[in-house]
C-alpha positions as CSV (number, residue, x, y, z in Angstrom):
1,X,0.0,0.0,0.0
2,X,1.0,3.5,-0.4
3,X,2.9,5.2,2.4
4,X,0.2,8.2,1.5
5,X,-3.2,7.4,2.0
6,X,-5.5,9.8,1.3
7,X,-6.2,12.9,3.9
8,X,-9.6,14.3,3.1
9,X,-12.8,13.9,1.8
10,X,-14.2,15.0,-1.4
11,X,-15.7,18.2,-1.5
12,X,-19.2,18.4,-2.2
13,X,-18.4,20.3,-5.6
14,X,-15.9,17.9,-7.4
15,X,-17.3,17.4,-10.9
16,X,-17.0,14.2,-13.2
17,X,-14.4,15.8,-15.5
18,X,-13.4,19.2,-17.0
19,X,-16.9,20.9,-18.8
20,X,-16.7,21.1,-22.3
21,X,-17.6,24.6,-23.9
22,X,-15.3,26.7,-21.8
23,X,-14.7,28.9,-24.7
24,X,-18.1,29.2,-26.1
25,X,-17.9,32.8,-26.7
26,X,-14.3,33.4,-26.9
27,X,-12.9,33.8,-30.1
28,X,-10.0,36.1,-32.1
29,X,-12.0,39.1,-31.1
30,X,-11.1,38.7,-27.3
31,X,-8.3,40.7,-28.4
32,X,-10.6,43.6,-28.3
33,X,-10.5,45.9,-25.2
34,X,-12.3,43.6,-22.6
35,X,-15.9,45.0,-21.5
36,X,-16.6,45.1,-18.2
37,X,-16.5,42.2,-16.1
38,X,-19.6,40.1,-15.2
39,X,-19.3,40.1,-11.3
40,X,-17.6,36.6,-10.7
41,X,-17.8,34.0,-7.4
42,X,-15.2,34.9,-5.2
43,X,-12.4,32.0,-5.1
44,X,-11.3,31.3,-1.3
45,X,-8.1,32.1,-0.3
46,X,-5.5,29.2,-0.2
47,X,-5.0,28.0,2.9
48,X,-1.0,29.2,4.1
49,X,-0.9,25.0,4.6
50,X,-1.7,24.3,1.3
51,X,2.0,24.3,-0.6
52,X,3.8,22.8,2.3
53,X,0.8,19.8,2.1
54,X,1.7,19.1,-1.4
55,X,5.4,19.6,-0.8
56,X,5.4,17.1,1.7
57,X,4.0,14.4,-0.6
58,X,6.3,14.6,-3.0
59,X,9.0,14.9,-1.0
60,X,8.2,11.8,1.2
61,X,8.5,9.8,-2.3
62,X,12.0,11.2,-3.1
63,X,11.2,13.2,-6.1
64,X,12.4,16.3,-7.3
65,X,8.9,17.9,-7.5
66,X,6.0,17.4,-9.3
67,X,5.3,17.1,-13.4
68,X,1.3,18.4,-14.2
69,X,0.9,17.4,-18.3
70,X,-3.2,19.1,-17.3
71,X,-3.4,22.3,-16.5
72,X,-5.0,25.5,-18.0
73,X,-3.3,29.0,-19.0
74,X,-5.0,30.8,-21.8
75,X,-5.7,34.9,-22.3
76,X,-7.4,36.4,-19.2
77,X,-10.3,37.4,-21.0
78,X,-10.9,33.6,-22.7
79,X,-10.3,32.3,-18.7
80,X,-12.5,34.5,-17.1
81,X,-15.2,33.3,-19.9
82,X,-14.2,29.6,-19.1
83,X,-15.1,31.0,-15.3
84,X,-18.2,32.3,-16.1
85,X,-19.7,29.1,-18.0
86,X,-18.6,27.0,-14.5
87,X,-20.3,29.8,-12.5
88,X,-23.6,29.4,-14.7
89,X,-23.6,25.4,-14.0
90,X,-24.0,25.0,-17.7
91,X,-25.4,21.5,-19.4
92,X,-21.9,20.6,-19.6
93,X,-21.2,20.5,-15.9
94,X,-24.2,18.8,-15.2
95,X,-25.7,21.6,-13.0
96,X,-23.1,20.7,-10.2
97,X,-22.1,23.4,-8.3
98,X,-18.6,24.1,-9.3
99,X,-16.5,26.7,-7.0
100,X,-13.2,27.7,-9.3
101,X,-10.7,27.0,-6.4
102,X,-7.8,28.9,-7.7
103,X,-9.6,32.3,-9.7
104,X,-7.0,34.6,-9.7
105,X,-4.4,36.4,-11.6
106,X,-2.3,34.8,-13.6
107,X,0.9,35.2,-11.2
108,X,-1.0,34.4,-8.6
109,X,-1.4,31.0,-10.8
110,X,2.2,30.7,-11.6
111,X,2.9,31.1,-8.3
112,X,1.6,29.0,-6.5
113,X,2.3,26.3,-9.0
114,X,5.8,27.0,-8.4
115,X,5.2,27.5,-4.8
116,X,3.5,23.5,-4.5
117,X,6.5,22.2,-6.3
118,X,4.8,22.0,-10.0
119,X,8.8,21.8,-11.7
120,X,6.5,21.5,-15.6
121,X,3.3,22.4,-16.4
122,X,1.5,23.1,-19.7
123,X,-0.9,25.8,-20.6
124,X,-3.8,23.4,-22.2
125,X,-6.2,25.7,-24.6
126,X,-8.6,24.8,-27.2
127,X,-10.4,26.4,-30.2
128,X,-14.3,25.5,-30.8
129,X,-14.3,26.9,-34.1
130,X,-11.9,27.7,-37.4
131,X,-10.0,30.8,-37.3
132,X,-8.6,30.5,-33.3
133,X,-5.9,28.3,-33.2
134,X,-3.1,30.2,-34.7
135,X,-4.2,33.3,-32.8
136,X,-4.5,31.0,-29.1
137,X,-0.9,29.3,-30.3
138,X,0.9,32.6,-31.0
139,X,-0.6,33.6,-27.3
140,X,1.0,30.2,-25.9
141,X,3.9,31.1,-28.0
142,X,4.8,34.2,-25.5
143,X,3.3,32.6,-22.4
144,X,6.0,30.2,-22.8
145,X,8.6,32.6,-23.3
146,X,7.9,34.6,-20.3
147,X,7.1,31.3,-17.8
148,X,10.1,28.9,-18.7
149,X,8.2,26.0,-16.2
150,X,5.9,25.9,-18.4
151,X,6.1,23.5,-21.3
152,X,5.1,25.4,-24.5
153,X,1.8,24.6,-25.6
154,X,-0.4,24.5,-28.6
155,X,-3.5,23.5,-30.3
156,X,-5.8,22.5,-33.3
157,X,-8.5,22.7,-35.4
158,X,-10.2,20.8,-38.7
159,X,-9.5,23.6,-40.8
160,X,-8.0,25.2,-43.9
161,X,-4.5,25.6,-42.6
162,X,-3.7,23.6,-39.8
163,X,-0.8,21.7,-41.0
164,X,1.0,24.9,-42.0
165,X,0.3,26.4,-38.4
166,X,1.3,23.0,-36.6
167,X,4.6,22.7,-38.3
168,X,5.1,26.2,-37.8
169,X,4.3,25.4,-33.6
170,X,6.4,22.5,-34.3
171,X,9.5,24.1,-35.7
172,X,9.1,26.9,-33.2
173,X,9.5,24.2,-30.5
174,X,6.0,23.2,-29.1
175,X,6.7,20.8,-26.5
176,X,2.9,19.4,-26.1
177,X,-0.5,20.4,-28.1
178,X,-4.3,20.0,-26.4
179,X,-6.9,18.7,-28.7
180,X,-10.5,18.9,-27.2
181,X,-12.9,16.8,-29.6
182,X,-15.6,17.7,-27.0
183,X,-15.6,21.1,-27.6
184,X,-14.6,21.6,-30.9
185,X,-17.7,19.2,-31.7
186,X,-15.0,17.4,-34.6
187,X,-14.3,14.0,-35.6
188,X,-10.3,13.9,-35.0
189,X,-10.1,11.7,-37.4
190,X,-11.3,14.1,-39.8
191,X,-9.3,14.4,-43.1
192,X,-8.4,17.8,-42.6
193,X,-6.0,17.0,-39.3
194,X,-4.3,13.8,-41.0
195,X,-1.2,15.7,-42.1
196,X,-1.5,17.5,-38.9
197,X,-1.5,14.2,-36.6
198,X,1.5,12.7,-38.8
199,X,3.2,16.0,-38.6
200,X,3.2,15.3,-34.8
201,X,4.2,11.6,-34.7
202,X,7.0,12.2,-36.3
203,X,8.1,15.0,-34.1
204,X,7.7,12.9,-31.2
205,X,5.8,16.1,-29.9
206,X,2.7,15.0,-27.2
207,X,-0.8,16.0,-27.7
208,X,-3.6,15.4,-25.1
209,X,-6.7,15.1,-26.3
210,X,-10.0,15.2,-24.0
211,X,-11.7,12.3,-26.3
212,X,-13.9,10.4,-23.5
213,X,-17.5,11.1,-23.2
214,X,-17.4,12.6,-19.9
215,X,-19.0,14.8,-18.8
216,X,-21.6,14.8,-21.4
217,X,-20.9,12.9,-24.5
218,X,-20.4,14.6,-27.8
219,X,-21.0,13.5,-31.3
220,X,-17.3,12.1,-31.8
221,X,-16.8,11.6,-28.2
222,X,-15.5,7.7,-27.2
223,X,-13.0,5.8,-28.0
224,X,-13.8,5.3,-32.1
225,X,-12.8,8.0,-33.6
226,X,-9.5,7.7,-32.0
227,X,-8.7,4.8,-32.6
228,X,-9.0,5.4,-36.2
229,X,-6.6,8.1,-36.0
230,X,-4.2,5.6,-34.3
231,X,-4.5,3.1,-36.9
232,X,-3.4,5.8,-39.4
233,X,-0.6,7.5,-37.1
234,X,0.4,4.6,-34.4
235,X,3.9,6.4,-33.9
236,X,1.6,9.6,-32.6
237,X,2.1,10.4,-29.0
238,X,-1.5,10.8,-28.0
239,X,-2.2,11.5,-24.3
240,X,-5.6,10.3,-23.2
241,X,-6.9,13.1,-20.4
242,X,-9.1,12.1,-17.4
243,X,-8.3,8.9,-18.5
244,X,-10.9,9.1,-20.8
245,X,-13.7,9.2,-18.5
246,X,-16.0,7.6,-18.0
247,X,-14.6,4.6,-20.5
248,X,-11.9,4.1,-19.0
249,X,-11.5,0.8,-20.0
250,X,-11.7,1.1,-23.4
251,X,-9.0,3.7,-23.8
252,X,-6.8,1.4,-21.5
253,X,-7.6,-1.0,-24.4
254,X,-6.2,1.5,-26.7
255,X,-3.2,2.0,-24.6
256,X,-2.0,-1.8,-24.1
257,X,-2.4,-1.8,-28.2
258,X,-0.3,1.4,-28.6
259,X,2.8,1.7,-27.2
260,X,3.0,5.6,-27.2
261,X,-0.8,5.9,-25.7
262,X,-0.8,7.4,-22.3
263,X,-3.4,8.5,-19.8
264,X,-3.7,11.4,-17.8
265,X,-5.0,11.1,-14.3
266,X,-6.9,14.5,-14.4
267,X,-9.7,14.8,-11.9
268,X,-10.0,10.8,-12.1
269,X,-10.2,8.7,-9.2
270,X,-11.9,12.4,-6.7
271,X,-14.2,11.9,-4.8
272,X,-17.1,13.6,-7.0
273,X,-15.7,11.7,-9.8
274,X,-16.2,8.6,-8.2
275,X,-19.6,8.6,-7.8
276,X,-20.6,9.8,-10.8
277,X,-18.3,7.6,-13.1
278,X,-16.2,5.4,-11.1
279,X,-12.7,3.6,-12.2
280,X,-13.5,-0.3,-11.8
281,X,-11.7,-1.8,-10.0
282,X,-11.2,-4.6,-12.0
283,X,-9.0,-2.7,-14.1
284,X,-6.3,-1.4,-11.6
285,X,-4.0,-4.2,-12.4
286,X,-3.9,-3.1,-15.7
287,X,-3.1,0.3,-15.0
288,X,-0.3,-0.6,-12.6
289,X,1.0,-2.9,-15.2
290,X,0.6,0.6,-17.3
291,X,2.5,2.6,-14.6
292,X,5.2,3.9,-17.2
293,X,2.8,5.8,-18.8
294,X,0.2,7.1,-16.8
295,X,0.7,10.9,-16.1
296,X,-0.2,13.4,-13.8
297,X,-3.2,15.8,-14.8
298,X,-5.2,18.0,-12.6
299,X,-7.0,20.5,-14.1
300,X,-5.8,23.3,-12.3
301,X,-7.2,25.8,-11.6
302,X,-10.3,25.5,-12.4
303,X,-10.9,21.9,-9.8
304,X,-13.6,22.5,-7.3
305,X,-11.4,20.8,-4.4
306,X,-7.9,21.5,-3.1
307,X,-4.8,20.5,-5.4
308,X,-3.8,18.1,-3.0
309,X,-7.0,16.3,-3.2
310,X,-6.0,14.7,-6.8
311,X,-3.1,13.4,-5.4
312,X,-4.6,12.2,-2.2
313,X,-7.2,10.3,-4.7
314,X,-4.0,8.7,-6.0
315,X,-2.4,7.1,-3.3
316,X,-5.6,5.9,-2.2
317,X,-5.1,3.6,-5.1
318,X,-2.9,1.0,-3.3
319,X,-0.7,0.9,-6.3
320,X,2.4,1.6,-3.8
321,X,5.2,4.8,-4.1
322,X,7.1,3.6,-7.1
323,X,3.7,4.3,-9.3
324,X,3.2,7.1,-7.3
325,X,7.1,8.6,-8.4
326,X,5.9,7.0,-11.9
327,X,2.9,8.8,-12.3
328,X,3.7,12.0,-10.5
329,X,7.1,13.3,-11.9
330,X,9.4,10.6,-13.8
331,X,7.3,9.6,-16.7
332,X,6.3,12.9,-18.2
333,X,9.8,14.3,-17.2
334,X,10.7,11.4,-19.2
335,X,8.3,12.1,-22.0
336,X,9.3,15.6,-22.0
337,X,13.5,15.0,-21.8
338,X,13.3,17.5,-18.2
339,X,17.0,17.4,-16.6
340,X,18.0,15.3,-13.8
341,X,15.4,12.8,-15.1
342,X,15.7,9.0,-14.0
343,X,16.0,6.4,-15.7
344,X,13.1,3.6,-15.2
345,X,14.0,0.6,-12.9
346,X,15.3,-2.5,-14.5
């Protein structure tokens, strides 16, 4: 069993899995001078605790710090939009009550990131229609540049264009890109991203995709339409994210078949998640047996529950500390060539 079992219960707003039309009004034109500001939820303060509890976790397993392949950093004004659509309990989120625990200013973000330990983290953003990507991706572009912990991120879209933009990212030195199938409402194995997915395999350059069906399925949500692109491209990188809730199995299906499938753990195994779609147990052998390439995801910051809670959730596994050092910091530092990166045990 783990030496960390897990130190809280869930809070009452944990949701199933990251909502799916965070950007539903955000487009090119949030470049425009902002309007003002809807009045927004206040977020609670963090606890003074709070870094020192997540340092201490990681620190008990011997690691350097912590690797988070999930978490969000996109223009203010697309954020606070994302806010807003969790603070109307849109279809997407179920109607669940869904306090943004860390709504605050960027810095404040980057921070306290730093401040938990967070060594890498990515700045996961999405387009939900043609004509955003290049803008969002020239915004990663110099998010990257001015936060070197953060692995430089980029995205996609089925549209006239994307290979040229995707190479460009590519030869600019992307290190990951987030595709969001639920919110872009596209097939990803659409015609129009082939060149872009084989641009990307033979990179070696990551891209996560949010391709379950949680929290509400979409039209090319599930593991089918993936799995197509992965019989075309199966040298593609492809990062699986909330371990492709709520078929899980199926996409662990996808990752015994295909050696460079991975999962991401975010928001899987909380205590909201749980009860809504829980992990079967049945399958937990398979993902220890998968333990060099399941990856740390959170979601932060827009969880409803503590940062600490997620990895709590994933000691409470039983799958014992060297998964744990697996799935928290070596295999994405791994995946992402980080210095001072082990090598995995014999």
């Amino acid at each position: 069993m783990s030496a960390h079992p897990p130190t809280r219960p869930a809070a009452s707003g944990e949701a199933i899995a990251s909502p799916a039309s965070p950007e539903a009004t955000a487009s090119p034109e949030a470049a425009e001078p902002a309007r003002p500001a809807e009045p927004a939820r206040p977020a609670e303060p963090a606890k003074p605790a709070e870094p020192a509890e997540v340092r201490r976790f990681w620190q008990a397993l011997g690691l350097p710090g912590l690797v988070d392949v999930h978490t969000h950093f996109m223009p203010e004004r697309v954020l606070r939009k994302v806010w807003a659509y969790f603070d109307a309990l849109g279809p997407l989120t179920g109607g669940v009550e869904w306090p943004i625990t860390y709504r605050r200013e960027e810095a404040g973000r980057v921070a306290l990131l730093r401040a938990f330990g967070v060594r890498a983290f990515t700045a996961m953003l999405y387009p939900h229609k043609p004509g955003m990507a290049r803008w969002l991706n020239d915004w990663a572009a110099g998010f990257a540049r001015r936060t070197p912990d953060c692995l430089h991120t980029s995205t996609l879209f089925p549209e006239p264009g994307a290979a040229a933009y995707v190479r460009e990212a590519v030869e600019q030195g992307t290190r990951v890109f987030k595709a969001h199938v639920q919110v872009g409402a596209y097939d990803p194995s659409d015609e129009a991203l082939d060149a872009c997915w084989g641009l990307l395999a033979e990179a070696g350059v990551p891209v996560v995709v949010h391709c379950g069906s949680g929290p509400a399925p979409g039209k090319y949500t599930g593991p089918g339409p993936v799995a197509r692109v992965l019989a075309r491209h199966p040298r593609l990188r492809l990062v699986v994210a909330h371990m492709g809730m709520p078929e899980y199995e199926d996409f662990v299906d996808l990752a015994e078949r295909y050696r460079e499938v991975r999962l991401d753990t975010t928001m899987a195994f909380t205590g909201f998640s749980e009860r809504m779609a829980p992990f079967p147990r049945r399958a937990l052998p398979r993902l220890a047996a998968l333990g060099d390439r399941v990856l740390l995801g959170t979601d932060f910051p827009n969880i409803p529950y503590p940062y600490a809670h997620q990895l709590d959730a994933l000691a409470g596994l039983g799958l014992g500390d060297d998964w744990l050092r697996a799935v928290c910091h070596d295999n994405a530092a791994r995946l992402f060539a980080l210095p001072d990166t082990p090598e995995p045990a014999a």
